[in-house]
N, CA, C and O atoms as a MOPAC input file, in Angstrom:
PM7 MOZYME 1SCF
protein

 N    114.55100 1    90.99100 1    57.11400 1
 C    113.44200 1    91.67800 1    57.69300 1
 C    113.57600 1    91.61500 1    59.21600 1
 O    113.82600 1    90.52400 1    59.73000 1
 N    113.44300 1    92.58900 1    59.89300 1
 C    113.28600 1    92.68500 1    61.05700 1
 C    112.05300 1    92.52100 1    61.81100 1
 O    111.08400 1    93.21100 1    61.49300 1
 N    111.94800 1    91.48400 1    63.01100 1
 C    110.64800 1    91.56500 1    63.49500 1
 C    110.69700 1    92.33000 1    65.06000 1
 O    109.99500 1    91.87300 1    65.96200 1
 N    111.51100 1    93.42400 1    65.27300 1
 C    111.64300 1    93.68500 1    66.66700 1
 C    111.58800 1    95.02700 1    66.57700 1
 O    112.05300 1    95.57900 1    65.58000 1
 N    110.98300 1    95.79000 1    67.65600 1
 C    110.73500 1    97.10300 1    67.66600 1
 C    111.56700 1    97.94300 1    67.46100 1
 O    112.74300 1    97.60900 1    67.60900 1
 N    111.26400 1    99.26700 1    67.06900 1
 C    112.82800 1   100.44700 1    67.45400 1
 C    113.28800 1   100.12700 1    68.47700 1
 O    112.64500 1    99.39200 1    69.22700 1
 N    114.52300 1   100.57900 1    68.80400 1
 C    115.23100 1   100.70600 1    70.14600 1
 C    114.63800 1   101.50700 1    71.16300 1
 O    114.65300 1   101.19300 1    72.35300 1
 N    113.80000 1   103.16300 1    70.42600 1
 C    113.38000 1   103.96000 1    70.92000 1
 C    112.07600 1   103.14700 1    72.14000 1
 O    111.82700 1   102.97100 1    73.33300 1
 N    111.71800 1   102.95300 1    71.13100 1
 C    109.95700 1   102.31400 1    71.86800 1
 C    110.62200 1   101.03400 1    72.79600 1
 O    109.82000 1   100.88300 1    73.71800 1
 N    111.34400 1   100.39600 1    72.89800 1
 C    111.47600 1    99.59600 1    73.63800 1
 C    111.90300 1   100.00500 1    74.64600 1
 O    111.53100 1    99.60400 1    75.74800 1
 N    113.04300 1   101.16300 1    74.38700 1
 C    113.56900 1   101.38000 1    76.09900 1
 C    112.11400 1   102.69500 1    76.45500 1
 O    111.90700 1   103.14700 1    77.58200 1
 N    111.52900 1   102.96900 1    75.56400 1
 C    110.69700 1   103.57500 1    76.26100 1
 C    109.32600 1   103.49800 1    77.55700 1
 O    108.81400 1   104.19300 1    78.43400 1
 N    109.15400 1   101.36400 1    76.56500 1
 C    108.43100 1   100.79200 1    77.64500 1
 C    108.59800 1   100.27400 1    78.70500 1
 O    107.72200 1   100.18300 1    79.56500 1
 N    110.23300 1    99.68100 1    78.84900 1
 C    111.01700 1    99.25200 1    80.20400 1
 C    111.76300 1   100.79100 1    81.01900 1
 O    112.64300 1   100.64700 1    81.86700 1
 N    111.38000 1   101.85900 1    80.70800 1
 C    111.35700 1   103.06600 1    81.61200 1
 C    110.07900 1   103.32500 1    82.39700 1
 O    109.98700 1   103.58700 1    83.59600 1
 N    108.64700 1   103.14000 1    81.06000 1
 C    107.22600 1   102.87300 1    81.51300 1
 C    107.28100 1   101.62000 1    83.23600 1
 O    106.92300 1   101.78200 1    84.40300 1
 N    107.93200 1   100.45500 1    82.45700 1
 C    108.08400 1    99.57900 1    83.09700 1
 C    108.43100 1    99.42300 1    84.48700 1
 O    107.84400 1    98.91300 1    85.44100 1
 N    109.50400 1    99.97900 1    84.35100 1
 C    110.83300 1   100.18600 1    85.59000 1
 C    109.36000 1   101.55900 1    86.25800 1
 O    108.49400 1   101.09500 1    86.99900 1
 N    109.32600 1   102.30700 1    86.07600 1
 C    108.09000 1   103.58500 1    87.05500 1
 C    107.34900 1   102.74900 1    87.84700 1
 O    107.39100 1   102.81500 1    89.07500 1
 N    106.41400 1   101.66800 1    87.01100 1
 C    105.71100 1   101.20900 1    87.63400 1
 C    106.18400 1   100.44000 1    89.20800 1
 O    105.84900 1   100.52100 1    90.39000 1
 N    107.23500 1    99.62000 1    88.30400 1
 C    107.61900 1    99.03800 1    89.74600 1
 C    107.77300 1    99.66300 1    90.86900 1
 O    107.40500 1    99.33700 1    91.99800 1
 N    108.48400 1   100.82000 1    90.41000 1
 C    109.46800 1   101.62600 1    91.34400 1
 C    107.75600 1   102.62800 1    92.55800 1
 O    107.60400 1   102.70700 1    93.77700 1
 N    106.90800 1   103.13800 1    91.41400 1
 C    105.52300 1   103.26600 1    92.24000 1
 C    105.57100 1   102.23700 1    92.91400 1
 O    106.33900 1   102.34400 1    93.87000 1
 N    104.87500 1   100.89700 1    92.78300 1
 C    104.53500 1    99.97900 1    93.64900 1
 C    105.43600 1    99.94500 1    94.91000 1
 O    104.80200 1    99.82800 1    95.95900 1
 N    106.81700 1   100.02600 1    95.02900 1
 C    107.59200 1    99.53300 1    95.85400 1
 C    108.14400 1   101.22600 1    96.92900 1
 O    108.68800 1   101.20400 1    98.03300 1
 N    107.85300 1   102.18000 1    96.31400 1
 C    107.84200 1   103.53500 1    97.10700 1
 C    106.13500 1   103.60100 1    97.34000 1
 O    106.01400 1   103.67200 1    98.56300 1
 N    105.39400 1   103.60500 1    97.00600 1
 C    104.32100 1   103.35600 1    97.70900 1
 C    103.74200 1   102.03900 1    98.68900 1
 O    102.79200 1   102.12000 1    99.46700 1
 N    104.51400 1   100.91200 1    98.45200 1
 C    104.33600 1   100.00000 1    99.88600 1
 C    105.21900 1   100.76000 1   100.83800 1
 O    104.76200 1   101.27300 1   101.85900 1
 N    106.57100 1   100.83500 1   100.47400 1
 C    107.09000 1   101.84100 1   101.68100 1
 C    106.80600 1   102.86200 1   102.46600 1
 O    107.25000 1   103.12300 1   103.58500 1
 N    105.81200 1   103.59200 1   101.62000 1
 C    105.85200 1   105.04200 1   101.74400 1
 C    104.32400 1   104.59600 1   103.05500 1
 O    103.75700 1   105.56500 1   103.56000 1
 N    103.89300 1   103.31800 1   103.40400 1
 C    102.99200 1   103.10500 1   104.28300 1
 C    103.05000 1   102.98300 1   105.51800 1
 O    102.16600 1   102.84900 1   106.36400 1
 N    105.16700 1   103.08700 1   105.64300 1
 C    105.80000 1   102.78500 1   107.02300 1
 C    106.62600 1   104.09100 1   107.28900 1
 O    106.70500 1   104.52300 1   108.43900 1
 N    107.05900 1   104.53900 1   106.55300 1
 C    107.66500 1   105.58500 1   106.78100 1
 C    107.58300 1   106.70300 1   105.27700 1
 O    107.34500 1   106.43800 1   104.09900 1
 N    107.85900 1   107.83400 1   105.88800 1
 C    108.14500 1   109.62000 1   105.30100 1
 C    106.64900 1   109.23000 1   103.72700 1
 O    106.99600 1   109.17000 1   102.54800 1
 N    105.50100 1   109.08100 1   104.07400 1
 C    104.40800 1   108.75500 1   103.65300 1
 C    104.18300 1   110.00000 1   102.71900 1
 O    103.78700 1   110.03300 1   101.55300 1
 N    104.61900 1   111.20500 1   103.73100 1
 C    104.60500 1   112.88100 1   103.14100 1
 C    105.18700 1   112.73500 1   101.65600 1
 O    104.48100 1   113.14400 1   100.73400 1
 N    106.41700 1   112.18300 1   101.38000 1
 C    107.37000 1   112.14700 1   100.73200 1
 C    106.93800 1   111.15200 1    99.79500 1
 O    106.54000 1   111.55700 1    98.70300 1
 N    106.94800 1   109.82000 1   100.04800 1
 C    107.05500 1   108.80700 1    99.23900 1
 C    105.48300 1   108.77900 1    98.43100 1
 O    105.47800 1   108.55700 1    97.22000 1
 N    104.74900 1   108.91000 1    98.84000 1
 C    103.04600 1   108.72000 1    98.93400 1
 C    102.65200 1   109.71200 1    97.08000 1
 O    101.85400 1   109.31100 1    96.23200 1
 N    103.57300 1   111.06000 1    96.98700 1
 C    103.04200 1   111.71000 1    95.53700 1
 C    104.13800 1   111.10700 1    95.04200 1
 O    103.85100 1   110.90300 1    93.86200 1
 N    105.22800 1   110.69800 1    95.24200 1
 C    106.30800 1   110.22500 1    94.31000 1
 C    106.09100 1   109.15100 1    93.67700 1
 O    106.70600 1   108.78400 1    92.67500 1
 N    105.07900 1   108.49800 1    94.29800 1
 C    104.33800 1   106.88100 1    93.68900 1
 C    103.24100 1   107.34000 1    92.86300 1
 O    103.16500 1   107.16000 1    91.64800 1
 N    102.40200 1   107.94000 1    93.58100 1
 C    101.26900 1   108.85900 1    92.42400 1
 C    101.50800 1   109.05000 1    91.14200 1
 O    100.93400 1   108.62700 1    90.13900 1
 N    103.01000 1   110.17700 1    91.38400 1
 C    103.48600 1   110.77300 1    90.21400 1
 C    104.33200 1   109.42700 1    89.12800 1
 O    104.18200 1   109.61100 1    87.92000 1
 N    104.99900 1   108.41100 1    89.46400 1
 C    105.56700 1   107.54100 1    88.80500 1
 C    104.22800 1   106.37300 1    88.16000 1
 O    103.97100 1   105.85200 1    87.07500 1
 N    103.69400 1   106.37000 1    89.40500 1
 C    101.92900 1   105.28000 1    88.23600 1
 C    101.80600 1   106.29300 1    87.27400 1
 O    102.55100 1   106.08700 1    86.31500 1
 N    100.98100 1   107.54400 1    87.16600 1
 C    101.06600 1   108.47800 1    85.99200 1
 C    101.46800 1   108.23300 1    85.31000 1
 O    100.95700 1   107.61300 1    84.37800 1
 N    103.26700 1   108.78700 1    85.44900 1
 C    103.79300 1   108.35600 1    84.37500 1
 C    103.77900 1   107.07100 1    83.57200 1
 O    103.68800 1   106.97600 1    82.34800 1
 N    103.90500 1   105.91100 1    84.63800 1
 C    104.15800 1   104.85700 1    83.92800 1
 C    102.57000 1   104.68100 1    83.28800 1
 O    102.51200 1   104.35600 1    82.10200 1
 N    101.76300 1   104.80800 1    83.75500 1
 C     99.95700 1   104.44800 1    82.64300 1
 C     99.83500 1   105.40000 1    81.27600 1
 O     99.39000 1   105.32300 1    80.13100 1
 N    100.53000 1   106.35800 1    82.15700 1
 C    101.02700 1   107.55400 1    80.06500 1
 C    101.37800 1   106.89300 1    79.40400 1
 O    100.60300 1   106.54300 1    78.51400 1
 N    102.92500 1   106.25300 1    79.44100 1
 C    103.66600 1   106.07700 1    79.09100 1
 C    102.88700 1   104.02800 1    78.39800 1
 O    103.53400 1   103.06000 1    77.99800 1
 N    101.90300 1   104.14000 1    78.51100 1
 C    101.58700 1   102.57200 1    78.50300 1
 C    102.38200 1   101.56600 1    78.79800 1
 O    102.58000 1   100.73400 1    77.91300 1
 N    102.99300 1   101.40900 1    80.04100 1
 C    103.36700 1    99.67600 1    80.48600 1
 C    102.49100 1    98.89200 1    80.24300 1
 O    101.30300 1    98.86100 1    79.92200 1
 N    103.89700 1    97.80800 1    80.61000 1
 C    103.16900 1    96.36200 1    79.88100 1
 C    102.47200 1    95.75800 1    81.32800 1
 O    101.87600 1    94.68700 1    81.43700 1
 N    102.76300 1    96.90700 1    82.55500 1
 C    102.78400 1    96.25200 1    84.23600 1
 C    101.94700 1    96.78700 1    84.45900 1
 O    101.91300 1    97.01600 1    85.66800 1
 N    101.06200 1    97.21400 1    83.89700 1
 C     99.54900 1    98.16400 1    84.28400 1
 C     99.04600 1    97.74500 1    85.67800 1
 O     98.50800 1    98.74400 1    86.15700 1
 N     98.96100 1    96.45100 1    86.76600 1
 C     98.33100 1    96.37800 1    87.75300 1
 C     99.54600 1    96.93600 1    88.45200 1
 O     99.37400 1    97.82900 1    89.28200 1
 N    100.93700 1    96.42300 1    88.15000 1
 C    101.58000 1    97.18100 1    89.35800 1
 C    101.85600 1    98.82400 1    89.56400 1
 O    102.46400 1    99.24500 1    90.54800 1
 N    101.31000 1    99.73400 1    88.46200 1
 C    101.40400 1   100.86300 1    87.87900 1
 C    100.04000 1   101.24700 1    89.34900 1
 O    100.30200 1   101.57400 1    90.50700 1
 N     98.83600 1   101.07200 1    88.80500 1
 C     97.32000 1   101.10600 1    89.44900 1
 C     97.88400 1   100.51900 1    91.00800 1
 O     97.18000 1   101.10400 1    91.83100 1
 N     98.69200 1    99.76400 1    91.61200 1
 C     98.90800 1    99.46400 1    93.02100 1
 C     99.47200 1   100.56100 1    93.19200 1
 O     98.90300 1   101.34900 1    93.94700 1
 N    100.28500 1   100.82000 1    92.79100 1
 C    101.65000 1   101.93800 1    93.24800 1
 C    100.77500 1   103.00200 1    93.01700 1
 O    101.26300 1   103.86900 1    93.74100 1
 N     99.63000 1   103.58400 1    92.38500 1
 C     98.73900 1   104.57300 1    92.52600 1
 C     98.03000 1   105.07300 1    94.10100 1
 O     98.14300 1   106.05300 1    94.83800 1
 N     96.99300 1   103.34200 1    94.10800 1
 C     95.95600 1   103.06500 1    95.11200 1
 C     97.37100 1   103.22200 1    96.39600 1
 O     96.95900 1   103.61800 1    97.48600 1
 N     98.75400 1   102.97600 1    96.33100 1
 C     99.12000 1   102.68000 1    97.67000 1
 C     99.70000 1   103.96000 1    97.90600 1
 O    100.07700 1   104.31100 1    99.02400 1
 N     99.78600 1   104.70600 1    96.82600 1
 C    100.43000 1   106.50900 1    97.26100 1
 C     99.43900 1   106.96200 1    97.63100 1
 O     99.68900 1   107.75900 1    98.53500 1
 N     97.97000 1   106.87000 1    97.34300 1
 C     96.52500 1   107.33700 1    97.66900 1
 C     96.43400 1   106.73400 1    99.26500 1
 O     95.68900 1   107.30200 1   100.06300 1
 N     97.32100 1   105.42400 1    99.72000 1
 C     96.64700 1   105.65400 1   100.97800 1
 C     97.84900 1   105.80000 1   101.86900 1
 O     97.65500 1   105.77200 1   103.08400 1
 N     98.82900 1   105.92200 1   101.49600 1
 C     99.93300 1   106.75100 1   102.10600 1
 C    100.05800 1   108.09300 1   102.55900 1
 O    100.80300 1   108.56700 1   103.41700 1
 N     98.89800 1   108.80700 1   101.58000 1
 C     98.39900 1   110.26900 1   102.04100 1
 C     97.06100 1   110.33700 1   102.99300 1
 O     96.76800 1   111.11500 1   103.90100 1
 N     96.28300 1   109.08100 1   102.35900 1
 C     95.41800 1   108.99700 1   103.72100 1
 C     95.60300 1   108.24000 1   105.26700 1
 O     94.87900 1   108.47100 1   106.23500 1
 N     96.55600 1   107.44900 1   105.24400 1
 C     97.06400 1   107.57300 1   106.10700 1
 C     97.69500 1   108.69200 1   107.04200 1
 O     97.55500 1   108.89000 1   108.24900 1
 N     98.34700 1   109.27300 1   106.19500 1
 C     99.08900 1   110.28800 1   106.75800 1
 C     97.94900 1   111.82300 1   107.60900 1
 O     98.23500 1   112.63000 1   108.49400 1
 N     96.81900 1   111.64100 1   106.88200 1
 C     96.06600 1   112.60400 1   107.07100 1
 C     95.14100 1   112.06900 1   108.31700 1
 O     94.58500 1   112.88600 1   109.05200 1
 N     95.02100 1   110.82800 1   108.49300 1
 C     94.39700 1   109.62800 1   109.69300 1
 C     95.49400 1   110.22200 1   111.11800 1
 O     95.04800 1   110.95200 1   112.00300 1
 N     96.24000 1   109.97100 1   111.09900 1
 C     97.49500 1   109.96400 1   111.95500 1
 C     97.45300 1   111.65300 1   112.16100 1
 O     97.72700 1   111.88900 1   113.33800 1
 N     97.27500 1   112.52800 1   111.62800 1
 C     97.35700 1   113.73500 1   111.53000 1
 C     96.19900 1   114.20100 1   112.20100 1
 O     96.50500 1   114.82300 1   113.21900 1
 N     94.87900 1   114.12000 1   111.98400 1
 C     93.62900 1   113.92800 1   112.83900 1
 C     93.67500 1   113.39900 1   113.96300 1
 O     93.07200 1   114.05400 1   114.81300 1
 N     94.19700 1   112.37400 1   114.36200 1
 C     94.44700 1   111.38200 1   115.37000 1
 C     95.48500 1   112.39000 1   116.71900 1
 O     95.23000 1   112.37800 1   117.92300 1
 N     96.62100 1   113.16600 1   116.05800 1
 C     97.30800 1   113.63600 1   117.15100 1
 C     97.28200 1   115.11700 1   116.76600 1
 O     97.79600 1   115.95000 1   117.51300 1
 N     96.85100 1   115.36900 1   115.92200 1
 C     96.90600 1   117.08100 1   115.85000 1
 C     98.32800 1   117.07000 1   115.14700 1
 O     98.55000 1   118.22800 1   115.49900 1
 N     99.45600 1   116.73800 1   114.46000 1
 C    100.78500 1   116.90100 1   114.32500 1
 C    100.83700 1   115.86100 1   112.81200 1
 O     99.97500 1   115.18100 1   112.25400 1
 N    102.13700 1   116.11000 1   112.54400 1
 C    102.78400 1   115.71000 1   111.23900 1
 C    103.28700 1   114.55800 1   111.57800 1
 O    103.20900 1   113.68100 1   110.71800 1
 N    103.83600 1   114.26100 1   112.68200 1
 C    104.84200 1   113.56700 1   113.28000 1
 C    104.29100 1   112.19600 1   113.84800 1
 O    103.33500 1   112.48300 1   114.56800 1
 N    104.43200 1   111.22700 1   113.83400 1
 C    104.49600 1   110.00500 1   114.61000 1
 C    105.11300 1   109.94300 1   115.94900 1
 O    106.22500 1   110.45700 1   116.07100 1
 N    104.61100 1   109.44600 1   116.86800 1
 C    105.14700 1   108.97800 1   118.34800 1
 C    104.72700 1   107.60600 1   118.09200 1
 O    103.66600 1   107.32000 1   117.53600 1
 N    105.95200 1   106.40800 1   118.69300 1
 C    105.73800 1   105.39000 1   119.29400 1
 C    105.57700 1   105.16100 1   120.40900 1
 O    105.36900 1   104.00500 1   120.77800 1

């Protein structure tokens, strides 16, 4: 008797899995730089990964909240100088 899942469902939840992270860690980035860019790509990977039910659900919901303020940031900074662009 087997007590371990299909193969299917398992690599399906360490793909779930692997999104989440990958949100969390393009959305902390996406708070220093190309925010435009990185900020829905984290959005879009929490999505997926909370569809997809991970087992990493808070880091799924960070990598959400941090693409959400990667765009508000970006829209702060944008108000702030009239432009897309950053000056140091």
């Amino acid at each position: 008797m087997h007590l371990t899942a299909p193969a299917a469902r398992r690599t399906g939840l360490r793909d779930a899995d692997g999104a989440a992270v990958a949100s969390f860690v393009l959305g902390l980035l996406g708070l220093l730089v190309l925010n435009l860019v990185l900020g829905p790509i984290a959005i879009a990977l929490a999505a997926v990964a909370l569809w997809r039910g991970t087992h990493r659900r808070g880091r799924a919901l960070l990598g959400l909240g941090l693409g959400v303020a990667d765009l508000l940031v970006l829209a702060a900074f944008t108000q702030a100088d009239h432009t897309v662009s950053w000056n140091f």
